[in-house]
C-alpha positions in Angstrom: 150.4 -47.1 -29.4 147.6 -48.4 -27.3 144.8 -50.5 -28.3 141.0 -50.2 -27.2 138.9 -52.8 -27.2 136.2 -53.2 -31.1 134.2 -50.2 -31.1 132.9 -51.0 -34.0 128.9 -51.4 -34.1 126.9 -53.2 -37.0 122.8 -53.4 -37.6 120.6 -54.1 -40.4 119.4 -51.3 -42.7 115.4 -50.9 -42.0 114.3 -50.3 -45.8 110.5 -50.6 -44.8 108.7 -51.9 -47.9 111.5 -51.0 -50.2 113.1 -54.5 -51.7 116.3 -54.4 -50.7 117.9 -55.8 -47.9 121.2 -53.8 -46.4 123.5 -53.5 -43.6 125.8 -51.0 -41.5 128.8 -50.7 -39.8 129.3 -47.6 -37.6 133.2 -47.0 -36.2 133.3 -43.5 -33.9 136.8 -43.0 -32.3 137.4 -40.7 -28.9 137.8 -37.6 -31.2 134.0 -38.3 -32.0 134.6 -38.5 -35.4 132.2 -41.4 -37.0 132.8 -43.8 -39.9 130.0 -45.7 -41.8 130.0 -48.6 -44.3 126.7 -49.5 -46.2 125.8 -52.0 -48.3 122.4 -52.8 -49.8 121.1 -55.4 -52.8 118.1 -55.6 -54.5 115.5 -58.5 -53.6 113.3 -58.3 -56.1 113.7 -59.4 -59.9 113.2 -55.3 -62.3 115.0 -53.1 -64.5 118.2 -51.4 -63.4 116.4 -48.3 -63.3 113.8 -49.5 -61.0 116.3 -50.6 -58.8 118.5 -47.9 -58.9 115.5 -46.1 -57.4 115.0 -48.7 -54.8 118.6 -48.0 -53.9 118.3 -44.5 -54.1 115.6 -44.2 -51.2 116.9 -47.1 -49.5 120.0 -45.1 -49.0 118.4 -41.8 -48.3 116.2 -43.9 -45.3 119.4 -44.8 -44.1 121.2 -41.6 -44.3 118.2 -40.4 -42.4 118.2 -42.8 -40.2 121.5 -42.1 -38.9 121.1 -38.6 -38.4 123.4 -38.0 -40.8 123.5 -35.2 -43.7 124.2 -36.3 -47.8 126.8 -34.7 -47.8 128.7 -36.4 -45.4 129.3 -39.2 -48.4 133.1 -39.6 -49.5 132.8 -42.8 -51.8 130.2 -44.9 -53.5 131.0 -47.9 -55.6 128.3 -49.3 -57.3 128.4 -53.3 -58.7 126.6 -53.4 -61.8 125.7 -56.7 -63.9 126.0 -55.2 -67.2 127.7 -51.7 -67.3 128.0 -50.8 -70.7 124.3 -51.1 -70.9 123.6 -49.3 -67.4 125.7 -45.9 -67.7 123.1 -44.4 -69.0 120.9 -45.2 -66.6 123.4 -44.4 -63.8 123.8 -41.3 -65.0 120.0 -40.2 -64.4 120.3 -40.6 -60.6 122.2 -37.7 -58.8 123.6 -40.5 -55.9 125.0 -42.7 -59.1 126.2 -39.7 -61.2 129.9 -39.0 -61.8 130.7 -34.9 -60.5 127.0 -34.4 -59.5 127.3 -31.0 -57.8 124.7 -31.3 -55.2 125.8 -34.5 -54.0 129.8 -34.3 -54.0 131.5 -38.2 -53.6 133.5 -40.6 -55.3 131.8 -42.7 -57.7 133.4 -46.1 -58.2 131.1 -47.7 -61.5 132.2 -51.4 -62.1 130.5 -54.3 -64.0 130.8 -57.1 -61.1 127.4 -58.8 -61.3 125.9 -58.6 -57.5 124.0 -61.4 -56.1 120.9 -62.3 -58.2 117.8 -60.6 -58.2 119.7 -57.6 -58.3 121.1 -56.1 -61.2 122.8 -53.0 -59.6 124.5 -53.0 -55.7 126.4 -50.3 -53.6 128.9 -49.7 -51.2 129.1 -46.2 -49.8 131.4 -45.0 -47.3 130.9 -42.1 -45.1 132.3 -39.8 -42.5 130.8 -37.4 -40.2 132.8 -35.1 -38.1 130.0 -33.4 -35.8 132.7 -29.9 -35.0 133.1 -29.2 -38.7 131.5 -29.4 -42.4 133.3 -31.7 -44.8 135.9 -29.8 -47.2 135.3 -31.9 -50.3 136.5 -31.1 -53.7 136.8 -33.1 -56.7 139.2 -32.8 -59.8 138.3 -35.0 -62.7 138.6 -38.8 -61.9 139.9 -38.0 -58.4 137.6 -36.9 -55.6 139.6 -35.2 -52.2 138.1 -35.2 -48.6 140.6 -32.9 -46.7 141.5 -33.2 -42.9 143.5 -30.9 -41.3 146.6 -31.6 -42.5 146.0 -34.6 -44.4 144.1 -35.1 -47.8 142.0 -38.2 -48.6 142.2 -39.1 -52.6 139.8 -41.6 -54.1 140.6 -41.8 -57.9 138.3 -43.9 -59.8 137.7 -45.5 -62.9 141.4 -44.7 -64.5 141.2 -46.6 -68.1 143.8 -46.1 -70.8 141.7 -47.6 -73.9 143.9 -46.1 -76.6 146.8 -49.0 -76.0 146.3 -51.7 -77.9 147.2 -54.5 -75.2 147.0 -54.5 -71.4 150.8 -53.7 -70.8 150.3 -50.7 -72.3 146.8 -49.9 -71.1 148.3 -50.6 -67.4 151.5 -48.7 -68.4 149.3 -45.8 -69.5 147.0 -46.3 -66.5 150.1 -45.4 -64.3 151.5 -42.6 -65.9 148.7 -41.1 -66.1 147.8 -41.3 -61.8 151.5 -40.8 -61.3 151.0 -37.1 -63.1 147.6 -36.3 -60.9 150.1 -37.5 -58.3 153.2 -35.1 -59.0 150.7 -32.4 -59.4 149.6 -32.9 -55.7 153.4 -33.2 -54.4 152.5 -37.2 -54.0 154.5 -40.5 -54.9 153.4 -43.6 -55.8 155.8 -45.0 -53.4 155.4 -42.9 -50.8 151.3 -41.8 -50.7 149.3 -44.4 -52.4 147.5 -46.6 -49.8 145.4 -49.1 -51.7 144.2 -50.2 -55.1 141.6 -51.9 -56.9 142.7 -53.3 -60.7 139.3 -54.3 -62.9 140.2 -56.7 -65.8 138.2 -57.3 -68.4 138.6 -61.3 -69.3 140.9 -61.7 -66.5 142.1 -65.4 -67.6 143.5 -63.8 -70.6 144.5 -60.0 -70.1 146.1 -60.6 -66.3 149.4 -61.2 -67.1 149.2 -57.9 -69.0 148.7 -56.1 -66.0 151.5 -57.9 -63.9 154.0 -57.7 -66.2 153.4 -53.8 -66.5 153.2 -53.2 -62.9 155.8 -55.4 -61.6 158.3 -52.8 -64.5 157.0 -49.3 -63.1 157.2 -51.0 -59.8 160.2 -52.0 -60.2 161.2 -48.6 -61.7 160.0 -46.4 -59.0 162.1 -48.7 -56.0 159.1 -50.7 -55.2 160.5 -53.7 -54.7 160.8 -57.5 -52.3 163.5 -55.4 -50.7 161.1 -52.0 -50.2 157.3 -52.7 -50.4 154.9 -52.6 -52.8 151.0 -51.3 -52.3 148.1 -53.4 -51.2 145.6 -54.2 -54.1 143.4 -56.1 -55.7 143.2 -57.5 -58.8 140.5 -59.0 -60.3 137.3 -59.7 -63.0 135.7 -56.7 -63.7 135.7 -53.4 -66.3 134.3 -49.9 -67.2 131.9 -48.8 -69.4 134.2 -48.6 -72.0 134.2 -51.7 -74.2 137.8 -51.3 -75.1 139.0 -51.1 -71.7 140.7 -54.9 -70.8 141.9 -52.8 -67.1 140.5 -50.0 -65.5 142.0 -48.6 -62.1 140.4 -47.3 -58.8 143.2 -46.1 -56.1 143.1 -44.3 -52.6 145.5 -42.6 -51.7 146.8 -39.9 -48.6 148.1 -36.6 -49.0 150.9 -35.6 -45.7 150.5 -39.0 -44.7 153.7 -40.0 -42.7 156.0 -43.4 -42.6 155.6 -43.7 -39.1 151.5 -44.2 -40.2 151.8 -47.1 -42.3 152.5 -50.6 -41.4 152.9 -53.3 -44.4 150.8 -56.5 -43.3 152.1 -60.2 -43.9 151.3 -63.7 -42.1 154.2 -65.8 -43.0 152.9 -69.0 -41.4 149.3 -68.6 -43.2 150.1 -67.8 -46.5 153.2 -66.4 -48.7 154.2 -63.2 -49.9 153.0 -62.2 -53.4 156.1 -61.8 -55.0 156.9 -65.9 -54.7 154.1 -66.0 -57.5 155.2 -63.0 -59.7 152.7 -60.5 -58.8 153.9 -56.9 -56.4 150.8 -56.3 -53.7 151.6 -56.3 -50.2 148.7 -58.4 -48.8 147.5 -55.7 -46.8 148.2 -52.0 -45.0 147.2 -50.3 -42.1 147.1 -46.9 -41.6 147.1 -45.2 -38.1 146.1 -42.1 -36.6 145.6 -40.2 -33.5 142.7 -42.2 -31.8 142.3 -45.2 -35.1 144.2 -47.1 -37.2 142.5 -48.2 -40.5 143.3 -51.9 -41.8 143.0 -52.8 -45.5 143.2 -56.5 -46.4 144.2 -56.8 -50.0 142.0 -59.4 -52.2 142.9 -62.9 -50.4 142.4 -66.5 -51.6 142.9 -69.7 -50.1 146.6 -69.8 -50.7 149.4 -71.4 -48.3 152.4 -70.2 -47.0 154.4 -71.9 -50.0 151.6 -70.1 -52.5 149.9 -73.4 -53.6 146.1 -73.4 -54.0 144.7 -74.6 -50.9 140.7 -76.7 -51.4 141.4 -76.9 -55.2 137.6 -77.4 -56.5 135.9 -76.8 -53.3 134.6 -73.3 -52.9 133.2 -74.0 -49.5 136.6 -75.0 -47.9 138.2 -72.2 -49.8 135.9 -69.9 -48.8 136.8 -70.9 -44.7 140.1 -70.9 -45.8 140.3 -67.3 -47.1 138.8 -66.4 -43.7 141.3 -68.1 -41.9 144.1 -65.7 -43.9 142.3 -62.6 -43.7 141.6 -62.9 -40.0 145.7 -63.7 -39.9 146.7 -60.6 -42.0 144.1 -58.4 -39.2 145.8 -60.1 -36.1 148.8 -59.0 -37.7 147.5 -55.7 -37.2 146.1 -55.8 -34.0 142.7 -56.3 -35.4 140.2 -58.8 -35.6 137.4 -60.3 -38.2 135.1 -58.3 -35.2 136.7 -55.2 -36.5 135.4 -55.3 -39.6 133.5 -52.6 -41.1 133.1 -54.0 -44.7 133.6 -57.1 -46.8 133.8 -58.2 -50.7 133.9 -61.4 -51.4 134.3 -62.1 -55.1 133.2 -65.9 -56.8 134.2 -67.2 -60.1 131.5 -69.6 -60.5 127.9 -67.7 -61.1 126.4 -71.1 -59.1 128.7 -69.9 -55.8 126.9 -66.4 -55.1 124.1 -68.3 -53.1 126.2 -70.5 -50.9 129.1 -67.8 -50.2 126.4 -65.5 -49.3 124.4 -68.1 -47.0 128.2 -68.2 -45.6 129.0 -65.2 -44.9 125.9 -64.3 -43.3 126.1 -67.1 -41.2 129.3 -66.2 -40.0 128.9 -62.3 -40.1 126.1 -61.7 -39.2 124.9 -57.8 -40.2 128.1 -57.4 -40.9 128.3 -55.0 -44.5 129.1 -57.5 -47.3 128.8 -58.2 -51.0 129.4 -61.0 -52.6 129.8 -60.3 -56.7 130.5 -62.7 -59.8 134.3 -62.1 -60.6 136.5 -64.7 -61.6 140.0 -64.6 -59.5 143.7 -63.8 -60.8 144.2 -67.8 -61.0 141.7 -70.2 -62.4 141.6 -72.3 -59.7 140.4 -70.2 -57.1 137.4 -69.8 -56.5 136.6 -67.6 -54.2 138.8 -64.0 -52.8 137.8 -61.4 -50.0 138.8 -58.2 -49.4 137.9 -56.3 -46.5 138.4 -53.0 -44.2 138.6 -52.8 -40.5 138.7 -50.2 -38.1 140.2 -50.5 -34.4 140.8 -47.7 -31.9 144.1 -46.6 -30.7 145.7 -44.3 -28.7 148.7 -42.4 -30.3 148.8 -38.8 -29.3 152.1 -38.5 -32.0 150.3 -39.0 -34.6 147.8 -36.4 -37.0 144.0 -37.3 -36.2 141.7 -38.4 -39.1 
């Protein structure tokens, strides 16, 4: 495989008089096939419905802007401060509504408070092949973008509400993916490229969770000896009151061994297991002229998994950099490379000063930064992220 130097471009979002502020990253490989990554906030203090319009024609300017056409939308997540109250107001906007029709995408709904003033935020990811129309199709929860020979799944907002505690809402969560799965001719073990686990009152219902994966895991040959799947797991929930975890997952359809790389950086910080949680800390995926990278959530953890900066979110915020650009060098990529970033903060007095950080450091660089307490109480702050780097592997299928 040969590596090409960052291709990957990022601007602000011009929104004109429309308060919000947003950003862009733009990745196009030698096939000429582009990826985009946008994020935009609120600015100003209103309803969730007058900013969901603000975001609505914010995101149509960019669209625009970029030449691109609506359809060329694959997944939207949108970080909402109070979602039970909001889904009804979701639902009114065709770009925020579950199965719209006209505008065909995964919708990933999850109450993560954004950064203040804002009350709703998204993330929307896009890709535009200019020799072809997309072949989308959706089939309840999951949402398929197919390419060639491979099939992309996004399957969002998986709850299991009928089990009475969060082993069995997890255990329910999983066999109920792992039948969409079998139905496609997909395995957990073998397909599923990332996932994102929303807890509702994480302190209390996270061990729930572990306990539950770590068995199916554990059933299915997922083990310290095999791999596991990069996730995170974190603060956040559904709609649904009742819900303590709700599930979003991506996963490929034909996708082949030889593709997938499981990320570690001994020397920065340890494997997951050592702790008693199954997530590989991150996955790359390659193809004929890119190779994705997916940095699982990361903390400021040590190579023995002790909390490094205990009480300073600061130093554990530069600390959680320092691991996430180790896990990218591992796969040849760099913090340059990266197309999008969450960065989650327990402490709702944190959101100003992690995002004053991260711009400082990033730049236009896509980001949000949301209120959502981490797996452990003691840290503070965890970022995930997504890179993109271009290579040259004429073996492999092309996006």
């Amino acid at each position: 495989m040969i590596q090409a130097q960052t291709s990957v471009a990022h601007s602000s979002i011009d929104c004109g008089a429309i308060p919000v502020a947003g950003s862009v990253a733009r990745f196009q490989g030698a096939s000429g096939v582009e990826e985009y990554h946008l994020m935009i906030r609120p600015t100003r203090s209103e309803s969730a419905a007058a900013q969901l319009e603000w975001l609505s024609q914010a995101y149509g300017r960019a669209i625009d802007s970029l030449g691109l056409s609506r359809d060329r939308c694959v997944f939207r997540r949108f970080f909402c401060s109070d979602l039970t109250n909001q889904a009804e107001v979701l639902e009114e906007f065709q770009f925020s509504r579950m199965h719209d029709p006209d505008d065909s995408c995964a919708i990933s709904l999850v109450c993560q408070p954004p950064a203040p003033p804002a009350k709703v935020a998204l993330w929307a990811y896009l890709v535009n092949d200019p020799a072809s129309a997309p072949d989308k199709c959706a089939d309840g929860s999951t949402f398929a973008l197919n390419r060639g020979d491979l099939a992309h799944l996004w399957t969002t907002g998986v709850t299991c509400a009928t089990a009475d505690t969060p082993y069995g809402q997890t255990a329910g969560i999983f066999r109920d993916y792992e039948g969409h799965l079998s139905a496609n001719a997909m395995r957990l073990a073998d397909h599923v490229i990332r996932t994102w686990f929303f807890v509702r009152d994480v302190d209390a219902n996270y061990h729930g969770l572990v306990e539950a994966r770590r068995d199916i895991f554990a059933e299915r040959g997922l083990t310290p000896d095999t791999h596991f799947i990069a996730s995170t797991g974190i603060e956040g929930a559904s709609a649904d009151i009742a819900a303590a975890v709700t599930m979003d997952a991506y996963a490929i359809s034909g996708v082949r061994p030889e593709q997938i790389e499981f990320l570690t950086a001994p020397e920065h910080l340890s494997p997951t297991y050592i702790y008693g949680v199954t997530f590989e800390r991150g996955v790359s995926v390659a193809y004929h002229d890119r190779k994705h990278v997916l940095i699982s959530g990361t903390a400021s953890i040590d190579s023995e998994g002790r909390i490094v900066h205990p009480g300073d979110m600061t130093r554990q915020l530069d600390h959680t950099i320092g691991n996430v650009d180790a896990l990218l060098r591992s796969a040849g990529a760099g913090l340059a490379d990266v197309c999008s970033f969450i960065v989650y903060v327990r402490d709702p007095s944190d959101i100003d000063s992690a995002g004053r950080a991260m711009r400082e450091r990033f730049g236009e660089t896509p980001f949000q930064v949301v209120l959502a307490p981490v797996c452990r109480p003691g840290w503070l702050v965890e970022i995930e992220c997504m890179a993109i780097v271009p290579v040259t592997n004429p073996a492999l299928p092309a996006f």
